[in-house]
C-alpha positions in Angstrom: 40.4 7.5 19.0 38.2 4.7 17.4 40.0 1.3 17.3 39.1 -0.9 14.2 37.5 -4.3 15.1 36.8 -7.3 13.6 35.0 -10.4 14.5 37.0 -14.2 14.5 37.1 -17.2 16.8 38.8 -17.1 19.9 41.2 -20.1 20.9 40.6 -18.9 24.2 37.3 -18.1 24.9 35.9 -21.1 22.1 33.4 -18.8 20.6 33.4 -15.9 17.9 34.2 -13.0 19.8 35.5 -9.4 18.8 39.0 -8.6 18.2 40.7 -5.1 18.8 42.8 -4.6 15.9 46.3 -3.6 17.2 48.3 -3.8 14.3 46.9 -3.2 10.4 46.6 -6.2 7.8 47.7 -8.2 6.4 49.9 -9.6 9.2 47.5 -8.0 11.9 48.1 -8.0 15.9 44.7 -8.8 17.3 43.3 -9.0 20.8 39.9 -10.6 21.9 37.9 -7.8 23.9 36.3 -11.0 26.2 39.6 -12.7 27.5 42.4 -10.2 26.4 44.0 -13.1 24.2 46.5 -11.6 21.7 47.5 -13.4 18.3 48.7 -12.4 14.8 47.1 -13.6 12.0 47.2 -12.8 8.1 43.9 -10.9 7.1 43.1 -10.2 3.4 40.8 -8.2 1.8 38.1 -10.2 0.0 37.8 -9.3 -3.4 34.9 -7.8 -5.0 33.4 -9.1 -8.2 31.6 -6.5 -10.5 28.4 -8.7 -12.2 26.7 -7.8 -15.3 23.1 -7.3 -14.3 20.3 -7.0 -16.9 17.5 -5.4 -14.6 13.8 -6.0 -16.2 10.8 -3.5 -15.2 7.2 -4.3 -16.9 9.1 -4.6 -20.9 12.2 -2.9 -20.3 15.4 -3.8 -19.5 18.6 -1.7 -18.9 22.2 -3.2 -18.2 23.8 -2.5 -15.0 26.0 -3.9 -12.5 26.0 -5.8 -9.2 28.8 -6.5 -6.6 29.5 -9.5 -5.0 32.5 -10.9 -2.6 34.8 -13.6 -3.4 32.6 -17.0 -1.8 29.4 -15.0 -1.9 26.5 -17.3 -3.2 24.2 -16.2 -5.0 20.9 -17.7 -5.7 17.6 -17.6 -7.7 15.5 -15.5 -5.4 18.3 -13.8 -3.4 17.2 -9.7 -3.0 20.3 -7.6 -4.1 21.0 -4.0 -5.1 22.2 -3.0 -9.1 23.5 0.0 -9.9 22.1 1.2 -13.1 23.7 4.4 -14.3 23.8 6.5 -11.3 20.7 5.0 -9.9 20.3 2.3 -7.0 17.4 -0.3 -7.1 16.2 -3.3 -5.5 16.3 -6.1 -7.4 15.3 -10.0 -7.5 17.6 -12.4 -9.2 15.4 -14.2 -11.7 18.3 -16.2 -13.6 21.9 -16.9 -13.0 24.1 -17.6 -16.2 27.4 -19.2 -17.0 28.6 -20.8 -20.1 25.6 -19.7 -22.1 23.6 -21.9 -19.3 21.3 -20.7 -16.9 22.1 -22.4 -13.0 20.1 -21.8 -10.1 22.8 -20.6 -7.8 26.7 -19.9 -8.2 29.4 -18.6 -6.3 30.7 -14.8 -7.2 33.9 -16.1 -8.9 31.7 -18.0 -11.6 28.6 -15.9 -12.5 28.7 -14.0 -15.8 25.6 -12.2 -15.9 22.5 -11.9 -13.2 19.0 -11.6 -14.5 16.9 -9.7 -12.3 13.2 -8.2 -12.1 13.1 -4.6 -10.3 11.4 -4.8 -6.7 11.2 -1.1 -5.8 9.0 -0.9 -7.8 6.4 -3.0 -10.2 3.4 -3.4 -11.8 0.5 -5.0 -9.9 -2.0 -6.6 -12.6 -5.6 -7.2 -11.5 -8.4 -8.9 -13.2 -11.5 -6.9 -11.4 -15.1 -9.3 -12.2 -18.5 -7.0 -12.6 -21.0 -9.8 -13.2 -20.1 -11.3 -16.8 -17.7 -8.9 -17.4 -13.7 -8.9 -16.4 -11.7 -5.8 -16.2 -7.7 -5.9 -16.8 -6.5 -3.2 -14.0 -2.6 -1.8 -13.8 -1.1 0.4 -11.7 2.8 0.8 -10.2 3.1 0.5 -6.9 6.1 0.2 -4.0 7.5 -3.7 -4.5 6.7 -4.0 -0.2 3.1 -2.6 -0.9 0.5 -5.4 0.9 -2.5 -7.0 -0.7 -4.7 -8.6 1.7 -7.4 -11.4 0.4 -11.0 -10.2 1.1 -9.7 -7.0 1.8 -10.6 -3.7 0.1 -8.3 -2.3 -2.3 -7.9 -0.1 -5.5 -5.5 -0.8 -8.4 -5.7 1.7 -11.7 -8.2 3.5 -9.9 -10.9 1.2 -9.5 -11.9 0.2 -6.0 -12.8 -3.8 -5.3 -12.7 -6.2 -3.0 -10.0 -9.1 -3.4 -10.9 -12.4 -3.6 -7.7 -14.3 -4.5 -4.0 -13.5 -5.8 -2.2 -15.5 -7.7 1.6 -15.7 -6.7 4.9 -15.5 -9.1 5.7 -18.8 -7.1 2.7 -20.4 -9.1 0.4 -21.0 -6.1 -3.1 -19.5 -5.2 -3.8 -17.6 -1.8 -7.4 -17.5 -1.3 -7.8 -17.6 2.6 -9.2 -14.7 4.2 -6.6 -12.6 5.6 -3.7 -14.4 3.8 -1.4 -11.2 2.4 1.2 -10.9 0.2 3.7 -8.4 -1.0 3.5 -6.8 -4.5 6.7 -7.9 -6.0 5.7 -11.5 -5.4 1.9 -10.9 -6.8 1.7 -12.4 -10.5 -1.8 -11.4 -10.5 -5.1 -9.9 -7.8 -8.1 -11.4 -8.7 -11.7 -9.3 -7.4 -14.6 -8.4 -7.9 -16.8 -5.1 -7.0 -19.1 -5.0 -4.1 
C-alpha cells in the first residue's frame, strides 16, 4: 500500500525532510522518514484561483482561463499554461491587471485578468536583405525553435544566413553564435549568401 507524503520542517532533524502521512488532514498525524519524529499538525488545502486569461497569437485573441494557488505570484514574464476551450497552451504573461491598472506582478488572491502571448507556438518575422532590396519573411514555428546568429536558416521558405535578431526584451544579439529561442525573437534580420 502506497503511503501519502508530504514535505515540512523537522524540529528534529532542523531541515525540510519528508513526512509519512499517518493520519489524513486536516488535523494530520505525521512522521519524518529521517529521524522517525511524530507530530500532528493542521494541514489545509490551498485554494485554487481560476484567472481570466486573454491568450494573444499573431492578431487573435481568445478568452480562457489560468489557475493559480492561494500565495502564488505571478509576474510579467512568468511561463504558465491557459486552458482555452478544451485546448492546453503555453503561454507568457504579457500584463497583469487589477482595478482597471495594469501591475507587473500580483499575488493569486488579487489578479483579475492575465494577458498573455501564446509560446507554443508564434510567428517568427524576418527581414531577409538581397542587395538594395529587403524582403518581409513569416512563417509559424515551435515557440523553443533556435535561431543562431551567422547561422543558416529558412523562414517562409527562403533560405539566408542570419546576421542579427532583434529581441522582444528590446536588445540586439549580433555575436556570432549568440542564439535565441523564437518566442523571445521580435525580429531575424539576414541576408542571402
Amino acid at each position: 500500500m502506497d503511503t501519502d507524503m508530504i514535505i515540512l520542517d523537522c524540529p528534529v532533524c532542523g531541515e525540510e525532510t519528508d513526512f509519512e502521512i499517518l493520519k489524513e488532514p486536516p488535523e494530520a498525524v505525521v512522521r519524518c522518514t529521517e529521524c522517525g519524529h511524530t507530530m500532528r499538525v493542521t494541514l489545509k488545502e490551498p485554494k485554487i484561483f481560476t484567472i481570466k486569461t486573454i491568450v494573444s497569437y499573431g492578431t487573435e485573441s481568445h478568452t480562457g482561463t489560468i489557475e493559480l494557488m492561494e500565495g502564488d505570484i505571478c509576474s510579467i514574464g512568468d511561463f504558465l499554461v491557459a486552458e482555452v476551450g478544451d485546448e492546453s497552451y503555453g503561454v507568457e504573461v504579457m500584463s497583469i491587471e487589477r482595478d482597471n491598472a495594469r501591475r507587473a506582478k500580483l499575488p493569486a488572491e488579487e489578479i483579475e485578468v492575465l494577458w498573455t502571448r501564446l509560446v507554443d507556438k508564434v510567428i517568427i518575422r524576418a527581414s531577409l536583405n538581397k542587395g538594395a532590396v529587403t524582403i518581409p519573411l513569416y512563417e509559424q514555428v515551435p515557440g523553443d525553435k533556435v535561431y543562431t546568429v551567422d547561422h543558416i536558416t529558412s523562414v517562409g521558405g527562403k533560405q539566408f544566413r542570419i546576421t542579427r535578431i532583434k529581441l522582444r526584451k528590446g536588445n540586439i544579439i549580433q555575436r556570432k553564435d549568440k542564439t535565441a529561442q523564437a518566442h523571445e525573437i521580435k525580429r531575424i534580420y539576414g541576408e542571402r549568401s
